[in-house]
Backbone as JSON, one array per atom type, in Angstrom:
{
  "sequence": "XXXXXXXXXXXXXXXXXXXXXXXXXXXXXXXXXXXXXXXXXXXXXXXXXXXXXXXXXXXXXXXXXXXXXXXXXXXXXXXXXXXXXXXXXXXXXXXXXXXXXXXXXXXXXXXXXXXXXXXXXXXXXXXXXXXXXXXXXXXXXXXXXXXXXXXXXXX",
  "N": [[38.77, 35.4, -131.12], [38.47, 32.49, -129.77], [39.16, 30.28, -126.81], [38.69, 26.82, -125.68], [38.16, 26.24, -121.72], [40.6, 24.77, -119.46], [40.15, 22.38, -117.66], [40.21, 20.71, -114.98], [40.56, 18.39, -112.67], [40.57, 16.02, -108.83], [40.39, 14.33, -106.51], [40.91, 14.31, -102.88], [42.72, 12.84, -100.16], [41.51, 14.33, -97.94], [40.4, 17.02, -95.5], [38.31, 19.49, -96.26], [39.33, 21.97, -95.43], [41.98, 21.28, -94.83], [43.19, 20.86, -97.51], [42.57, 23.28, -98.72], [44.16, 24.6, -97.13], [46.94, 23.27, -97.84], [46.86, 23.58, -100.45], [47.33, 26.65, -101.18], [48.22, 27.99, -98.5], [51.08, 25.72, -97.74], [51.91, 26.3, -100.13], [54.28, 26.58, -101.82], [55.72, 23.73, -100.78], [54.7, 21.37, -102.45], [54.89, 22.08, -105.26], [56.72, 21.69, -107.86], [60.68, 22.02, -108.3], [62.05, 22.05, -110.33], [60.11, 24.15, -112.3], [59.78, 27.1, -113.02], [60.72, 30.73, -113.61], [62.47, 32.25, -113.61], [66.29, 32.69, -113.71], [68.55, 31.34, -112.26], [68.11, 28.75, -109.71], [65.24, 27.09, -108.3], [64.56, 29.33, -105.15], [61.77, 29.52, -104.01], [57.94, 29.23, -103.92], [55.82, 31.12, -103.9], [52.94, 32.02, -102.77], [50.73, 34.72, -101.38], [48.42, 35.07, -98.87], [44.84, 36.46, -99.73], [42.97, 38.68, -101.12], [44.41, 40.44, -103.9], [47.29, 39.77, -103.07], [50.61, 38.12, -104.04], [51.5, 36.01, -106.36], [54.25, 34.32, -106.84], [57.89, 33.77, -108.06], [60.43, 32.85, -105.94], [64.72, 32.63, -106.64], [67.34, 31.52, -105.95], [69.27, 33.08, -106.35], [68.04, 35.23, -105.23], [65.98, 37.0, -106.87], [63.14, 37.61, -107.88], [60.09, 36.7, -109.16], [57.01, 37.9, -110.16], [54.44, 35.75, -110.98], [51.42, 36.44, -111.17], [48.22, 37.52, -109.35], [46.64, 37.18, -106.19], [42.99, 36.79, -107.35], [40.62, 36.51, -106.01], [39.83, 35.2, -102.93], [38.88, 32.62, -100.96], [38.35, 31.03, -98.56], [37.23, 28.24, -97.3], [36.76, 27.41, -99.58], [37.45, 28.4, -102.2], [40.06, 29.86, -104.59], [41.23, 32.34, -106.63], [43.18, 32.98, -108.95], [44.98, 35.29, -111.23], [47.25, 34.64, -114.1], [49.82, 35.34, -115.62], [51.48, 35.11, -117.39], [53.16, 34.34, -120.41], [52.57, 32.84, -123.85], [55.68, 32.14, -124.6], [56.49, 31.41, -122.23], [56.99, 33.77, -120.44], [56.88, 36.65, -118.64], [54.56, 38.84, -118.65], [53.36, 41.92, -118.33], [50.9, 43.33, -118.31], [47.92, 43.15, -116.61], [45.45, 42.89, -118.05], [46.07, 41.41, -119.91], [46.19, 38.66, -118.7], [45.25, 35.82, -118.2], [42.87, 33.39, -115.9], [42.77, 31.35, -113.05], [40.93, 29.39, -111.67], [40.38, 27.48, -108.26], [38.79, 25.18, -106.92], [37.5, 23.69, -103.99], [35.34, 21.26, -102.98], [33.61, 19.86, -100.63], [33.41, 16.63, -100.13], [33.49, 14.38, -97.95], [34.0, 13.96, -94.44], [36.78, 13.37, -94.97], [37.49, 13.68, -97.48], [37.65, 15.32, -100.34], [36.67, 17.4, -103.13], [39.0, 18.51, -105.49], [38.81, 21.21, -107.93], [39.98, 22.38, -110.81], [40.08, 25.23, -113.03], [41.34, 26.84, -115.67], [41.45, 29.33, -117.48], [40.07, 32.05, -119.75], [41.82, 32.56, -122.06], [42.53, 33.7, -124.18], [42.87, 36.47, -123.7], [45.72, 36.22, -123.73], [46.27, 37.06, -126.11], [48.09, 36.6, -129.29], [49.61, 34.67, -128.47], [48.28, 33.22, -127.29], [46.43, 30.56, -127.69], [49.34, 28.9, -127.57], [49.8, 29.45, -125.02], [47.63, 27.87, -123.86], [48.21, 25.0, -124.73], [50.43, 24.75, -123.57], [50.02, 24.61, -120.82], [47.88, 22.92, -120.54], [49.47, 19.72, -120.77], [50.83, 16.88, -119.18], [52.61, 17.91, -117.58], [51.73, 20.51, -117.05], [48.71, 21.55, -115.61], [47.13, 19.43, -114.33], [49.18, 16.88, -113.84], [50.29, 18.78, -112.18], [48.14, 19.4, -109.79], [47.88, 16.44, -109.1], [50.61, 16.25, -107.64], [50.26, 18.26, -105.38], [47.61, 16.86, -104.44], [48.87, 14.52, -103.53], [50.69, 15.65, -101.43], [48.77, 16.94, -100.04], [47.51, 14.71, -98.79], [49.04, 12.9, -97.71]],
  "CA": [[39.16, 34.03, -130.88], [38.06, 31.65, -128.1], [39.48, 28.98, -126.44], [38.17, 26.31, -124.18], [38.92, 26.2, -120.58], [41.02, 23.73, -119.2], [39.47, 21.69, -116.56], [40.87, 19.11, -114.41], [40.0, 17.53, -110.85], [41.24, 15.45, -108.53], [39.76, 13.98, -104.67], [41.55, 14.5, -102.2], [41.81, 12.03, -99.06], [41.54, 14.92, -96.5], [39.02, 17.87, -95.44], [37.85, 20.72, -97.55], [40.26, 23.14, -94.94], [43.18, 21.26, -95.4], [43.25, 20.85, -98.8], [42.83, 24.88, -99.08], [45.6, 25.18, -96.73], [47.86, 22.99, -98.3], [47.34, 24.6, -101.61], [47.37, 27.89, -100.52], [49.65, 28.52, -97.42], [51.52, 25.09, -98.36], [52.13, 26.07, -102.18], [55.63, 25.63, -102.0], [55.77, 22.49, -100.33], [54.49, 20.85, -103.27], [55.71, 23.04, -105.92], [58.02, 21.45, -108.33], [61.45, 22.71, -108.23], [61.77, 22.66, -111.95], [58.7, 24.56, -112.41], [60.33, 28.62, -112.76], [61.07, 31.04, -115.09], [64.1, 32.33, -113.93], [67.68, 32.11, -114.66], [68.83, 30.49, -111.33], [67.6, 27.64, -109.61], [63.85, 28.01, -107.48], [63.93, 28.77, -104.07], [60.49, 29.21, -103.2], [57.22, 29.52, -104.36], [55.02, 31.71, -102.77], [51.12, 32.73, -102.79], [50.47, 35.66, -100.74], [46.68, 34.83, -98.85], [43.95, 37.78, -99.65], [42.89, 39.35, -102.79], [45.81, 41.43, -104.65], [48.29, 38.41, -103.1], [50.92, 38.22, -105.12], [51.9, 34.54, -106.71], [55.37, 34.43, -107.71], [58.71, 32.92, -107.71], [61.89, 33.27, -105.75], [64.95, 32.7, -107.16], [68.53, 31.25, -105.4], [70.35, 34.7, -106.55], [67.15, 36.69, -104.81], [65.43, 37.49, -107.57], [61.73, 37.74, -107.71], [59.31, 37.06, -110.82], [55.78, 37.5, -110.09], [53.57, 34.65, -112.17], [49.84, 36.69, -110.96], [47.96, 38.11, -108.4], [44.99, 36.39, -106.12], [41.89, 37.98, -107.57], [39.77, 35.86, -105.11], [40.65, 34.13, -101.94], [37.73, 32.63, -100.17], [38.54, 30.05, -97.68], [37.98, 26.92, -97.8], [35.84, 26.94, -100.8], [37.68, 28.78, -103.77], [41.01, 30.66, -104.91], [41.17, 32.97, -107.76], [44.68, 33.43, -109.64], [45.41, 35.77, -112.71], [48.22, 34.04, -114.99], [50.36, 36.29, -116.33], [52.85, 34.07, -118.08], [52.71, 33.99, -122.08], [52.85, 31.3, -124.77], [56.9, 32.24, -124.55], [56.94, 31.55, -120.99], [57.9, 35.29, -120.07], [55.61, 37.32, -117.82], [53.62, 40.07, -119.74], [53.21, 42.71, -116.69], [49.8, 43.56, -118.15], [47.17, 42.66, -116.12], [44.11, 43.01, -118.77], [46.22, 40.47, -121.1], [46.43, 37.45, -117.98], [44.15, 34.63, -117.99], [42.52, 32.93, -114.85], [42.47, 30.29, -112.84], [39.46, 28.9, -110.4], [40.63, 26.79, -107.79], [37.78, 25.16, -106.12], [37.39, 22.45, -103.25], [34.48, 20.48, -102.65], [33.42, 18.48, -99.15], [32.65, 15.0, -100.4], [33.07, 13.88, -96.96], [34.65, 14.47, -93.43], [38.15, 13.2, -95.37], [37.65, 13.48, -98.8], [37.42, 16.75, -100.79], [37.06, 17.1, -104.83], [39.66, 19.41, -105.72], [38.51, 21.1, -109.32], [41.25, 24.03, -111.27], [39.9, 25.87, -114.05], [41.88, 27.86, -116.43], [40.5, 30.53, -118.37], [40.26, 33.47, -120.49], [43.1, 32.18, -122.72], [42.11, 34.82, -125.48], [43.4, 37.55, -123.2], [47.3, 36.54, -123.84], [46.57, 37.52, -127.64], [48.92, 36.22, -130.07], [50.23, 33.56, -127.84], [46.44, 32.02, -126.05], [46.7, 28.65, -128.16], [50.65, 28.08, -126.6], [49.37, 28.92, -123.24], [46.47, 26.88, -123.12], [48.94, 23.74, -124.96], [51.34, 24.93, -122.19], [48.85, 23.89, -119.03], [47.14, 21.24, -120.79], [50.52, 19.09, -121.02], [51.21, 16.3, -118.08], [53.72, 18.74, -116.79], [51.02, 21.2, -115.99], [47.64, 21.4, -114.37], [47.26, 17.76, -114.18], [50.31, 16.83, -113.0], [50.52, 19.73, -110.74], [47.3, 18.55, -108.94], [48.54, 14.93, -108.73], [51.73, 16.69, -106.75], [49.31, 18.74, -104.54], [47.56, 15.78, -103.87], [49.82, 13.55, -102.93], [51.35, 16.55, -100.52], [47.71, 16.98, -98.95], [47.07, 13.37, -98.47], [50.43, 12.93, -96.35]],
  "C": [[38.8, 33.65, -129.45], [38.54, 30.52, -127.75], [38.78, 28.42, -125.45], [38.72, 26.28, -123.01], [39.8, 24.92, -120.38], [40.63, 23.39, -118.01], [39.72, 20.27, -116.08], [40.38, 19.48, -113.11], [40.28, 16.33, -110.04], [40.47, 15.24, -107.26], [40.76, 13.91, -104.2], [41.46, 13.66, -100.76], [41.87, 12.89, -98.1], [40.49, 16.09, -96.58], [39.56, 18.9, -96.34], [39.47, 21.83, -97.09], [41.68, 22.66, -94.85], [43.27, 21.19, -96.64], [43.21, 22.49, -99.22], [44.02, 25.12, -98.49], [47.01, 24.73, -97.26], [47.95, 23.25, -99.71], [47.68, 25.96, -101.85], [48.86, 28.33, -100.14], [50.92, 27.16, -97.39], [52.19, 25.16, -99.92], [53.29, 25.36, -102.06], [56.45, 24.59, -101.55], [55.79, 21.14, -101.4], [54.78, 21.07, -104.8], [56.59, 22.43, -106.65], [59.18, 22.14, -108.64], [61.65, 23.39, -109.84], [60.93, 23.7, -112.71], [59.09, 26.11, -112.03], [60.91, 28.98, -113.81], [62.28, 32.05, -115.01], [65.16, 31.93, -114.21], [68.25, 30.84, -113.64], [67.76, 29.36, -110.83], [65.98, 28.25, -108.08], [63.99, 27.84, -105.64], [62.7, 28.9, -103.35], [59.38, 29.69, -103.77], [55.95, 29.93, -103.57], [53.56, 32.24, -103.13], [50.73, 33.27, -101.73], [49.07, 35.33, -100.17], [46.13, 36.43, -99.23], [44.33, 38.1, -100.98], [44.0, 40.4, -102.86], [47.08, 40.7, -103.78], [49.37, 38.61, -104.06], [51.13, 36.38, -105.29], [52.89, 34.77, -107.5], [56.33, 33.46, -107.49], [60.09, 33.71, -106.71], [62.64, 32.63, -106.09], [66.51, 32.33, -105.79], [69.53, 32.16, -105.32], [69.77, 35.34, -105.71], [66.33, 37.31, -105.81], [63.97, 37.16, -107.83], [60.79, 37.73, -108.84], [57.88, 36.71, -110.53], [54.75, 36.6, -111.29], [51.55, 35.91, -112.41], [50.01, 37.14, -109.58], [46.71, 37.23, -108.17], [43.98, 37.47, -106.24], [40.94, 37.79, -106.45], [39.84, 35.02, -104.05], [38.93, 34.01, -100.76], [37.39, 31.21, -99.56], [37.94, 29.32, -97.12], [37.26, 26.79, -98.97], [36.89, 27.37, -102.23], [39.02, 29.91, -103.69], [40.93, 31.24, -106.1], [42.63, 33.55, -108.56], [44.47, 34.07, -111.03], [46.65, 34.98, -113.4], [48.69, 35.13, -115.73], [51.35, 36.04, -117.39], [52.23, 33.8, -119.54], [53.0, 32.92, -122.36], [54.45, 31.17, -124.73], [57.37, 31.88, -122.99], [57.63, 32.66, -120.28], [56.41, 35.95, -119.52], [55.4, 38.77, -118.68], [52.93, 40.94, -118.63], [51.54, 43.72, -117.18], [48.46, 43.28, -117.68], [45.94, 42.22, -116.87], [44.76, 41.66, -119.56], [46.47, 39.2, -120.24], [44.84, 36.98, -118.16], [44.07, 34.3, -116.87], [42.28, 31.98, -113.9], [42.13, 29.93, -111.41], [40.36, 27.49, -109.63], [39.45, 26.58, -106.98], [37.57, 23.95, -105.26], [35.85, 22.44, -102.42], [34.26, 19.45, -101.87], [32.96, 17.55, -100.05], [32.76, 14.24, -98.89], [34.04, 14.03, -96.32], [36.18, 14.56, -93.9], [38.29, 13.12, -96.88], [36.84, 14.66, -99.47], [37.58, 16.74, -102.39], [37.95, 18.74, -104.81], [39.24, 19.54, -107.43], [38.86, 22.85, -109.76], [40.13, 24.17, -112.88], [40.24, 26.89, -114.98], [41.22, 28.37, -117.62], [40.68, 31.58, -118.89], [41.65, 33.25, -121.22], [43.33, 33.39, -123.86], [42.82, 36.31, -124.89], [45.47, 37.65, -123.57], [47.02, 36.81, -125.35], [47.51, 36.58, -128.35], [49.31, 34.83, -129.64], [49.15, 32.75, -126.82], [46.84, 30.93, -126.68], [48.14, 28.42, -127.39], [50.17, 28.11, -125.67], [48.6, 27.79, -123.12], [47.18, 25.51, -123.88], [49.92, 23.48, -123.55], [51.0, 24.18, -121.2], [48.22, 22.67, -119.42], [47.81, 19.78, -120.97], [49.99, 18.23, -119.06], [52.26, 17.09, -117.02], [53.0, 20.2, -116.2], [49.69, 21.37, -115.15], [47.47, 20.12, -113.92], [47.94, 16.84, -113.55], [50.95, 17.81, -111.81], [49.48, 19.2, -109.34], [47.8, 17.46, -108.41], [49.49, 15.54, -107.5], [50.92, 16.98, -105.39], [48.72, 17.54, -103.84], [47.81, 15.07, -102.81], [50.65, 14.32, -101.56], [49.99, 16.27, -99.21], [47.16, 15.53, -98.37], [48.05, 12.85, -97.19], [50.16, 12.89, -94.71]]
}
């Protein structure tokens, strides 16, 4: 089985190196609170810089639930995230069964940057690839996450 990627994009009114930094070392700035898969409420969402990174959540009790790891970190041009999160929304701690997702920013000019996410390898969560990739393709996720981002890096 194969699924298509999901592919969204967005301009950005600021340079290529902010726009990496404020998705990046910014994540949880922009970050919706709602947006966690623990029990308590989120306090922070973190993306480690440098390959093997971790990307996870923290948690108002202290509790820690890694989402992925950065496969690729390559500043200001491109981020590389594994997805580890199933069609059940529950993290699947196998690395071979996460999907991927390309973050890539593009100079369009001194203040304006195309921001363009690509999620991938959906076929790897098995059983549960079609929920994921309905999962992200919703207004509540890549799409609307961007928009957030955005609107953070534009500020």
């Amino acid at each position: 089985m194969s699924l298509e990627p999901i592919r969204k994009s967005i301009t950005v009114a600021c340079s290529r190196e902010h726009a990496f930094k404020t998705y990046t070392e910014a994540f949880d700035s922009w970050w919706p609170r709602e947006h966690h898969l623990g029990e308590a409420d989120l306090a922070e969402a973190v993306l480690e810089p440098g390959p093997g990174g971790r990307w996870y959540e923290k948690t108002v009790d202290g509790a820690e639930c890694q989402w992925g790891e950065v496969l690729a970190w390559e500043p200001p041009a491109r981020v590389v995230l594994s997805w580890r999160i199933d069609g059940d929304w529950r993290i699947d701690p196998d690395p071979a069964h996460a999907s991927e997702i390309e973050v890539r920013f593009i100079e369009e000019g001194p203040r304006s940057t195309r921001v363009e996410l690509e999620h991938r390898a959906f076929e790897r969560h098995g059983a549960t690839a079609a929920k994921v990739r309905e999962g992200v393709s919703t207004e509540g996720g890549h799409g609307g996450l961007l928009k957030l981002f955005a609107e953070k890096a534009a500020a």
